[in-house]
C-alpha positions as CSV (number, residue, x, y, z in Angstrom):
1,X,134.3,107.7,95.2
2,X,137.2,109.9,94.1
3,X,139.6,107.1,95.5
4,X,137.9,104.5,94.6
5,X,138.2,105.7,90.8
6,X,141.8,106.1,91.9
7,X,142.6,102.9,93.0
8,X,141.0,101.3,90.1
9,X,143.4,103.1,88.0
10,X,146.5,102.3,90.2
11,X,145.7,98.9,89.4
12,X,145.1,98.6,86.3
13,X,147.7,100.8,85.1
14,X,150.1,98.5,87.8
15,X,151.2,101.1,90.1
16,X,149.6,99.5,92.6
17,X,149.2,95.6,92.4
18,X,148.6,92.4,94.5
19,X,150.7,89.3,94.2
20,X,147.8,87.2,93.0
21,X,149.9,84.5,91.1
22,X,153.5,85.5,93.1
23,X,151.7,83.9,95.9
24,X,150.1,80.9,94.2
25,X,151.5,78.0,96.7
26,X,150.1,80.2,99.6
27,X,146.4,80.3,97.8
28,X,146.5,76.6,96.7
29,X,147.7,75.4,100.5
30,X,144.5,77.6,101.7
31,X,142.7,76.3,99.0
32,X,143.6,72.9,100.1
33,X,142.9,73.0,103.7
34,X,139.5,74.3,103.0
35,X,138.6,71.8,100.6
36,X,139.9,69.4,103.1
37,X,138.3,70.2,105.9
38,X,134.9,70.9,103.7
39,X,134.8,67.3,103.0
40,X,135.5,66.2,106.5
41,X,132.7,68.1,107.6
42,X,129.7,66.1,106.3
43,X,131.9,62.9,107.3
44,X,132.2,64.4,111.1
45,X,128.9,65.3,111.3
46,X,127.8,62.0,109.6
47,X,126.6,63.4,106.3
48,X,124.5,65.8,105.3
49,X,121.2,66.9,106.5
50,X,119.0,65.5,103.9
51,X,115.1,67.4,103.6
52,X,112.5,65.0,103.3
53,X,112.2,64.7,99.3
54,X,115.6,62.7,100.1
55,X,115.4,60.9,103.0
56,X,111.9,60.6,102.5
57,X,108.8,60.8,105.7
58,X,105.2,62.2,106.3
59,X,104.7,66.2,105.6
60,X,101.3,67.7,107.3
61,X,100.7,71.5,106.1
62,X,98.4,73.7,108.3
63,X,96.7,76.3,107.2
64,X,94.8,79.5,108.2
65,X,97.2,79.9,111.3
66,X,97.2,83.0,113.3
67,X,100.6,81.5,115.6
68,X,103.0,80.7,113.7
69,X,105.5,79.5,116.5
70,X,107.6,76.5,115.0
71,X,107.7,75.3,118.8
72,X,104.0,74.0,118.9
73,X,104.1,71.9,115.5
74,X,107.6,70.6,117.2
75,X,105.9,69.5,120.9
76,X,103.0,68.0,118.6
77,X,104.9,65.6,116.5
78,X,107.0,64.8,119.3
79,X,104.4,64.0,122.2
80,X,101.6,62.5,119.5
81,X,104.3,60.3,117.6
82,X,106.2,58.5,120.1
83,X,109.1,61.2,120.3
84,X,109.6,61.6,116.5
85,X,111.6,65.1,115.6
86,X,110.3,67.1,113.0
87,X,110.8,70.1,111.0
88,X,108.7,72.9,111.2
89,X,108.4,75.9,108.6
90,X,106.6,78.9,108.2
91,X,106.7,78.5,104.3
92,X,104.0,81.5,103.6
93,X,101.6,84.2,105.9
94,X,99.4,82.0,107.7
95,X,100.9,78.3,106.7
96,X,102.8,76.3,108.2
97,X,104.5,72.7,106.8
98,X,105.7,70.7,109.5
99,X,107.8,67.2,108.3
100,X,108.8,64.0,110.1
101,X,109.9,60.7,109.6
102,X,107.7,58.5,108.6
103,X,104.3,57.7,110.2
104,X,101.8,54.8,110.7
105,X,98.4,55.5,109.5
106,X,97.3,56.2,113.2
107,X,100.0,58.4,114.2
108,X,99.3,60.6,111.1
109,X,95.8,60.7,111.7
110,X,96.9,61.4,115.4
111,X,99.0,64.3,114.7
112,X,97.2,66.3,112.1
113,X,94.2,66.2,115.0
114,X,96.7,67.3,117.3
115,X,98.1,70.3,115.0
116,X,94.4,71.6,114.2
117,X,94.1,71.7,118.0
118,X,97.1,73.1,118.7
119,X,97.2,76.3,116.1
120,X,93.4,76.4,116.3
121,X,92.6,75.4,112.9
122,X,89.7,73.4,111.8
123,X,90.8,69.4,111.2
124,X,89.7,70.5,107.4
125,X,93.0,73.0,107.3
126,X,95.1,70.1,107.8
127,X,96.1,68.0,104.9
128,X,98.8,65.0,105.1
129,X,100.7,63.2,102.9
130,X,103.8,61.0,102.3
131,X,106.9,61.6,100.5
132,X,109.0,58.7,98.9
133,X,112.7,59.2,98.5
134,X,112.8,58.1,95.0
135,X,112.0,62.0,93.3
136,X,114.8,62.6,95.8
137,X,117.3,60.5,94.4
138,X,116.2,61.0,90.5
139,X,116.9,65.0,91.4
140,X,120.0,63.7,92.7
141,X,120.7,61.7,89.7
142,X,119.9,64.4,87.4
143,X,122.2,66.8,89.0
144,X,125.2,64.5,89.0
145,X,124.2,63.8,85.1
146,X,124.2,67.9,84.5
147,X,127.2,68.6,86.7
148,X,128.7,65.9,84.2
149,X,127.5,67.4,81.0
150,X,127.6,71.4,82.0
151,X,132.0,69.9,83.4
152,X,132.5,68.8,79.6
153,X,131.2,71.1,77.8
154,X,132.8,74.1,79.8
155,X,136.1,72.4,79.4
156,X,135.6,72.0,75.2
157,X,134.1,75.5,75.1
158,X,137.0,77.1,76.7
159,X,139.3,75.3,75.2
160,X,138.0,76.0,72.1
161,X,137.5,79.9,72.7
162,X,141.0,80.1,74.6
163,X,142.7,78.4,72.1
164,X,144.2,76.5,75.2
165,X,143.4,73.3,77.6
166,X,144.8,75.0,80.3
167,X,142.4,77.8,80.8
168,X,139.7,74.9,81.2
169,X,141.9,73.0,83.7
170,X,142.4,76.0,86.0
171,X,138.7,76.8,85.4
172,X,137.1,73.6,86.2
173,X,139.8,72.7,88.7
174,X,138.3,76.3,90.3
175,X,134.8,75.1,90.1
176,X,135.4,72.0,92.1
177,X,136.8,74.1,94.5
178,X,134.2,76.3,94.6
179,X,131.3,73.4,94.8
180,X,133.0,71.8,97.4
181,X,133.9,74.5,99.8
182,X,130.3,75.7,99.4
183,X,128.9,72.0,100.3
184,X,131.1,72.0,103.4
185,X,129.9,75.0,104.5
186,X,126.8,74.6,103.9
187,X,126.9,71.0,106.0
188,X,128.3,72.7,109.0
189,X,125.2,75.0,109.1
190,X,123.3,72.1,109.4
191,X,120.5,73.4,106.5
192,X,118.8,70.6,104.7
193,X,119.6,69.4,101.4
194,X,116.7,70.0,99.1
195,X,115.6,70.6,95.8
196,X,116.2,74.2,96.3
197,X,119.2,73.9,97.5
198,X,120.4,71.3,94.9
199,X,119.1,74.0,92.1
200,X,121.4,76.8,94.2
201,X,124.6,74.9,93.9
202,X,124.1,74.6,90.0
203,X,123.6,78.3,90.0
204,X,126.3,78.6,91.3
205,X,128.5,77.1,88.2
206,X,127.2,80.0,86.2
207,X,128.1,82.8,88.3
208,X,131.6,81.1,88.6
209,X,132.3,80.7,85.3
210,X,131.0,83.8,84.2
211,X,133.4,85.3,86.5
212,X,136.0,83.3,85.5
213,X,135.4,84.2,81.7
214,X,135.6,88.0,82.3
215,X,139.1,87.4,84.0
216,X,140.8,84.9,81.8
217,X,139.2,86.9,78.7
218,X,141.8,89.8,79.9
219,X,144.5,87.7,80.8
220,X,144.1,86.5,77.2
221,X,144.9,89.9,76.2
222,X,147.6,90.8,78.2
223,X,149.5,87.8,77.4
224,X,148.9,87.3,73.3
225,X,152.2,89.0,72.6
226,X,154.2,88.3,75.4
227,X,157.3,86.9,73.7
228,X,157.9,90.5,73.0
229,X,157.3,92.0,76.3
230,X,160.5,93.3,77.7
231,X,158.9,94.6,81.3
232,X,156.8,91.6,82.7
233,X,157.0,88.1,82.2
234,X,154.2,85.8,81.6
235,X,153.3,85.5,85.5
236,X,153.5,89.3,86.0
237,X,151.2,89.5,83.0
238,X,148.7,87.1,83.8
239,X,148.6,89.1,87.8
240,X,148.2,92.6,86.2
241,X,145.0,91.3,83.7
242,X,143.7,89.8,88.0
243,X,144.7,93.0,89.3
244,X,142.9,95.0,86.3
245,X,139.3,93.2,86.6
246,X,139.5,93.4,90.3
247,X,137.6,96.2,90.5
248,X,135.1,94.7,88.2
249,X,135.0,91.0,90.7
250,X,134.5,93.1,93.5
251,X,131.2,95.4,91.6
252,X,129.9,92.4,90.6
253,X,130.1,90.3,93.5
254,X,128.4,93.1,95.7
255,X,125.6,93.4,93.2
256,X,125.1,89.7,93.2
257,X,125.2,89.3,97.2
258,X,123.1,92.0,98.1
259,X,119.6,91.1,97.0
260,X,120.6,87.0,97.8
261,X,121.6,88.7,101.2
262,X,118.7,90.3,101.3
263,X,116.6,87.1,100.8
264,X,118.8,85.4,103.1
265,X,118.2,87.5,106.1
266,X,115.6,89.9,105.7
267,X,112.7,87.2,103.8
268,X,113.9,83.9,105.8
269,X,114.5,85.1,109.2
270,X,113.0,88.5,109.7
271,X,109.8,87.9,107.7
272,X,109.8,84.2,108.0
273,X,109.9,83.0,104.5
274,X,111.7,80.2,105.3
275,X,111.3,78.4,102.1
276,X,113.9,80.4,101.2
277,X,117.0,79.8,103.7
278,X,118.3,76.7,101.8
279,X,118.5,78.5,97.9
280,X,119.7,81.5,99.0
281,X,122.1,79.9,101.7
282,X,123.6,78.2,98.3
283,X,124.1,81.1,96.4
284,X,125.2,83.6,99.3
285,X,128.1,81.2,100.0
286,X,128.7,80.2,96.3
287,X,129.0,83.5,95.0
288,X,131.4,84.7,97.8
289,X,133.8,81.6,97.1
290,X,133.1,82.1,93.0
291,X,135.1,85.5,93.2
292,X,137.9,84.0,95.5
293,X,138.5,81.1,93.8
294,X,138.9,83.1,90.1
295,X,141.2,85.6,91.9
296,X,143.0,83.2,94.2
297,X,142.8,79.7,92.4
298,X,141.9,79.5,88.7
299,X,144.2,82.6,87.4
300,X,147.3,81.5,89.7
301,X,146.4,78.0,88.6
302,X,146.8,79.1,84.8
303,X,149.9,81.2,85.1
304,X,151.0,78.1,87.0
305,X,150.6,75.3,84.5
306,X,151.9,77.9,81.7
307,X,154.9,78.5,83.8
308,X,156.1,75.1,82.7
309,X,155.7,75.9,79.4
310,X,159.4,76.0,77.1
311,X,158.7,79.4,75.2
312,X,157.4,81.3,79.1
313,X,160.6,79.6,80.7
314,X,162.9,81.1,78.2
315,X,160.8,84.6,78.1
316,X,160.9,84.8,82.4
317,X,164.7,83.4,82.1
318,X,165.2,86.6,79.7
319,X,163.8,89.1,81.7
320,X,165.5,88.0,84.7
321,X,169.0,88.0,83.0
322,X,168.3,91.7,81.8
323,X,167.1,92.7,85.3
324,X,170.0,91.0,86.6
């Protein structure tokens, strides 16, 4: 603990410090590969795994089950309805909610017969019904419309409260980073997309900017006077406010990724809840690339665009003069 406290103070008094914006074309050529190859994932793999509220099918749910091995619901759909796949999940003790494509009227009443039989259920505790893709798509359409609104109205708040368009550049140009890496990722698990899911990735945005705030609120300090700095230029100012609020990105992302690990690993797969696995997929991932992207992407990305700035050339041209 004693060296943690120690290390924290190294960096934020700058004896010890990492070259967060120094590096910045090795972050934003990482940053580019893996938004790259994140996109060419879903293409690959030919899109994303869409759930059923999507793609739309038939959903059967079984209750009072004492097995609850996936398997059997899988073998049922798949011998009863002409080799049809389906997905099987144990969504709470005793239930089970298996999905498929859609189904004729006789291969529904076929397969919940064959799922009482199966898991040993009465026909009663088996209920059937289809789901149109058009909720799908209006969550889907809702989404875009709030990705939209929450995009513009982060980039005129922080403009606003920054006193500078390029804080909300770097921070929304981090955002799309951190959305889209997090898709990809999530695609080459091969999770369905659902509403859950949908509702994780907009969680997401939060955390981010939240994150993002905390930083570029101290790089804000550290750089209001820095025409009269005469040890640091702007770059070296806007790294030391990364390298002071590490500490803090690194508290905060543990205590954020523990109990969504937790939910991840221990609920979904060890206790079956796997309602679960898609939301807390989303935000595991999210929150990981959240704190990467504000340390590695949206600060460099602001000490970058400033860099071209007349009065921070003529300040770094200064500095280097006198050190020269």
């Amino acid at each position: 603990m004693n060296k943690l406290a120690e290390w924290g103070n190294q960096l934020y008094t700058g004896k010890t410090s990492y070259p967060f914006t120094q590096k910045h074309r090795l972050w934003f050529l990482i940053a580019a590969i893996l938004v790259i190859a994140s996109i060419l994932v879903p293409v690959v793999k030919g899109g994303f795994n869409l759930g059923i509220d999507f793609r739309g099918g038939s959903e059967f749910m079984v209750s009072g089950v004492q097995n609850t091995d996936i398997s059997l619901g899988e073998d049922v759909v798949k011998t009863a309805a002409s080799g049809a796949e389906a997905t099987v999940t144990n969504i709470a003790p005793g239930t089970m909610r298996v999905q498929t494509e859609r189904l004729s009227d006789d291969q529904t009443i076929t397969v919940a017969g064959e799922l009482a039989e199966t898991y040993g259920v009465d026909s009663s505790e088996v209920t059937s019904n289809f789901i149109g893709p058009t909720w799908g798509q209006d969550v889907s359409r809702q989404a875009m419309l709030g990705l939209l609104a929450f995009v513009v109205l982060v980039g005129l708040l922080m403009a606003a409260y920054f006193r500078t368009w390029k804080m909300s550049v770097a921070a929304i140009g981090g955002l799309f980073v951190v959305i889209i890496i997090t898709a990809g990722i999530y695609s080459l698990s091969g999770f369905e997309i659902t509403p859950s899911a949908i509702i994780g990735f907009l969680t997401i945005l939060s955390y981010s900017l939240y994150d993002t705030v905390v930083v570029f609120d101290k790089v804000r300090e550290n750089t209001k006077d820095y025409e009269q700095q005469q040890k640091r230029t702007f770059q070296q100012l806007v790294n030391l406010a990364v390298n002071q609020t590490l500490v803090r990105s690194i508290n905060t992302s543990v205590v954020a990724v523990l109990p969504v690990a937790s939910i991840l690993f221990i609920g979904s797969y060890l206790l079956g809840a796997g309602t679960l696995k898609d939301l807390s997929l989303a935000l595991f991932i999210g929150i990981i690339i959240s704190n990467l992207s504000t340390l590695f992407v949206q600060a460099p990305l602001y000490s970058w665009l400033r860099h071209r700035d007349e009065d921070v050339r003529k300040h770094t041209q200064k500095l280097e003069a006198l050190d020269a």
